[in-house]
Residue, then its C-alpha position, 0 to 999 in steps of 0.5 A: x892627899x898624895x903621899x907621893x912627891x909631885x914629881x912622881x905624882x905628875x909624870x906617867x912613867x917610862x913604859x919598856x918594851x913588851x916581854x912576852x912570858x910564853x913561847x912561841x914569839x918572833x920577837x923584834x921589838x927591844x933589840x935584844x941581840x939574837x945571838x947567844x953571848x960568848x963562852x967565857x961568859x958561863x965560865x966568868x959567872x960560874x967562878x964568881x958565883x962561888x964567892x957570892x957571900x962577898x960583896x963585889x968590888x965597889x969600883x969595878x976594877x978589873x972590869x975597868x982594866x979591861x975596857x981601859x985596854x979596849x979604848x987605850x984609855x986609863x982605868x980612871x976613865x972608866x964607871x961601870x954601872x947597872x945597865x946604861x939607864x943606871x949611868x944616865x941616871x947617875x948623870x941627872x943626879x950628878x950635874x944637874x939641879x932642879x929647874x935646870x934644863x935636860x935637852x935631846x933630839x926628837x924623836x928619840x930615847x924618851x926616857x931621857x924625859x922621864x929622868x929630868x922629871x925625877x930629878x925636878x929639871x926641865x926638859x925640852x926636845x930639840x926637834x930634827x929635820x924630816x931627814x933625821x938632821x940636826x936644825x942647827x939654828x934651833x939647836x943653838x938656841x936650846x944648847x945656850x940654856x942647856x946643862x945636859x944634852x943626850x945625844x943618842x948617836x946612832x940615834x932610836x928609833x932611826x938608826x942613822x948616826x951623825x957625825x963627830x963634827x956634828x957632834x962637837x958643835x953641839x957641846x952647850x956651851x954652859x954643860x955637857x954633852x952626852x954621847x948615848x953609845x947603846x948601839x956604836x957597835x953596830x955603826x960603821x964607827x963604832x965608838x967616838x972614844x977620841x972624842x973625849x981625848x981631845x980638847x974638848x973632853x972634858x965637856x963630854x961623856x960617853x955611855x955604853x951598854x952590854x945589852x945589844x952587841x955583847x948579847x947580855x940584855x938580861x944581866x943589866x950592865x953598863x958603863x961610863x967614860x968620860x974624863x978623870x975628874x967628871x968620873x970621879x964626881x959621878x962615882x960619889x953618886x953611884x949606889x956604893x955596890x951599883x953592880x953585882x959580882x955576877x956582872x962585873x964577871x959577865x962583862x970582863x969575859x965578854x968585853x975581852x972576847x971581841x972575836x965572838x962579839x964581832x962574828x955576831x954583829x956581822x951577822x947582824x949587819x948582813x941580815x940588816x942589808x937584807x931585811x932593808x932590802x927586802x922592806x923596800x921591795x915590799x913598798x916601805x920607806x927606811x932609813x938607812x941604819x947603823x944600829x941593830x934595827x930598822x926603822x920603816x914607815x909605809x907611805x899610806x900610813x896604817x902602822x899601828x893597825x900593821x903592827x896588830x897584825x903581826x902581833x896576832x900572828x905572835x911577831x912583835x915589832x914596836x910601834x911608835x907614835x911621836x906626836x909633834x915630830x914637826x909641828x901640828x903632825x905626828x910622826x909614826x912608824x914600826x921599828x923593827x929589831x935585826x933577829x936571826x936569819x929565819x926570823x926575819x923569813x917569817x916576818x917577811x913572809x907574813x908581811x907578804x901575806x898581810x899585805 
């Protein structure tokens, strides 16, 4: 007998991507910034490092300030969290009960999946269009039945992002609509702020995260903005110290040093129109990105063997399989992460060599 529940029995697990622990890898397949977070970081950390015997502050609160600044928002608006995983978990366990239903587009965040089965809710995908576009009449029939719909926007693996009028007509009628922001800043709108400021912002939550554009993927941090009052629901659900001293510290310092973060993602998006370029010249097939990845596919197939190769030569990308992307087919492809300029010469050129 499993001691175990049958929600943990049944499901497989969220499988991250690969962390190699020796040197010598070109690694472009987590989307980890390339670039080293600001200055003020080091500083922030120091100084909050010499009150460790403290507990931090369980709201967060000149954390909060500052991102309030940022948005012209109130710092009720505002939930820190441990990375945005913690946030997206905060949200299943916030409004959502066994058996209701989690919806998101396919392909895309599978992790989404993998909280509605912990929480014992059901989930269904919505599938998109060949083009990356939303189904309008499959998506109405799901969202009438929908408690929470993620919407990553950009959206993973493809990196296109849709637009805000899209994104209001797929608020569910009955729940809430998730913006999952983990890569806005890269986009040629960064954020849908305004969104939530408007009628309809009490339907809707954005979450946002430190790990891409503020380059601190290793210190897990997050956060939440939505309306007062669903900020007020989630914040009894949160952990009573969801995040440590060291954080709230490192992410003020980076959020209120938007000249370094900027100058790095226009490095970004530089190497990104150039490597886009670059694979097209080589035969692939990509879609035009606003996040700090491309996704890319061959016409003759042979992704995964493609990405064995690389791999063998210490360059990681990510391969990923989306089995039933339309129906009866399956969908696969290399989602390549935007690293630093020499970086991506060696991926190109070892994929010339390849080839």
């Amino acid at each position: 007998m499993s001691l175990f529940r049958p929600d943990v029995d049944r499901i497989a697990g969220y499988v991250p991507g690969e962390q190699p622990q020796d040197a010598g890898w070109v690694k472009l397949n987590t989307n980890e910034n390339p670039y080293p977070p600001s200055p003020q970081v080091a500083e922030a950390t120091a100084a909050a490092a010499r009150r460790l015997h403290i507990y931090p502050d369980p709201l967060g609160t000149s954390f909060r300030k500052a991102a309030a600044e940022l948005f012209g928002l109130d710092p009720d608006w505002i939930l820190p969290g441990n990375g945005s995983d913690e946030i997206l978990t905060i949200l299943v366990r916030t409004f959502v009960d066994p058996g209701e239903l989690i919806a998101y587009p396919y392909p895309s965040y599978i992790l989404y999946e993998t909280l509605a089965d912990l929480q014992g809710a059901r989930h269904e995908r919505i599938r998109l269009n060949p083009d990356w576009s939303w189904n309008p009449g499959v998506s109405r029939s799901i969202l009438e039945r929908t408690k929470l719909l993620f919407s990553p926007n950009p959206n993973s693996p493809s990196g296109n992002r849709w637009s805000d009028e899209t994104m209001l007509g797929l608020i569910p009628p009955k729940g809430l609509l998730i913006l999952d922001e983990a890569y806005g800043d890269f986009a040629d709108q960064p954020h849908q702020m305004e969104l939530l400021k408007g009628d309809h912002g009490r339907r809707m939550i954005a979450t946002r995260t430190f790990s891409k554009s503020y380059s601190l993927a290793g210190l897990r941090f997050g956060f939440a903005v939505a309306h007062p009052d669903l900020i007020a629901g989630m914040r009894k659900v949160k952990d009573s110290y969801n995040c440590d001293a060291l954080s709230l510290a490192a992410a003020e310092a980076a959020l209120r040093d938007q000249d370094w973060m900027k100058q790095n993602r226009a490095k970004i998006l530089a190497t990104r129109s150039r490597l886009t370029a670059a694979l097209r010249g080589l035969g692939f097939e990509v879609v035009d990105s606003q996040a700090n990845f491309v996704w890319t596919t061959r016409p003759s197939g042979g992704h995964r063997e493609l990405y064995e190769q690389l791999k063998a030569r210490k360059i990681l990308v990510r391969y990923m399989r989306f089995d039933g992307a339309e129906p009866g087919t399956v969908l696969d492809g290399l989602r390549i992460t935007i690293g630093t300029d020499p970086q991506i010469d060696t991926l190109l050129e070892t994929l010339r060599a390849i080839l």
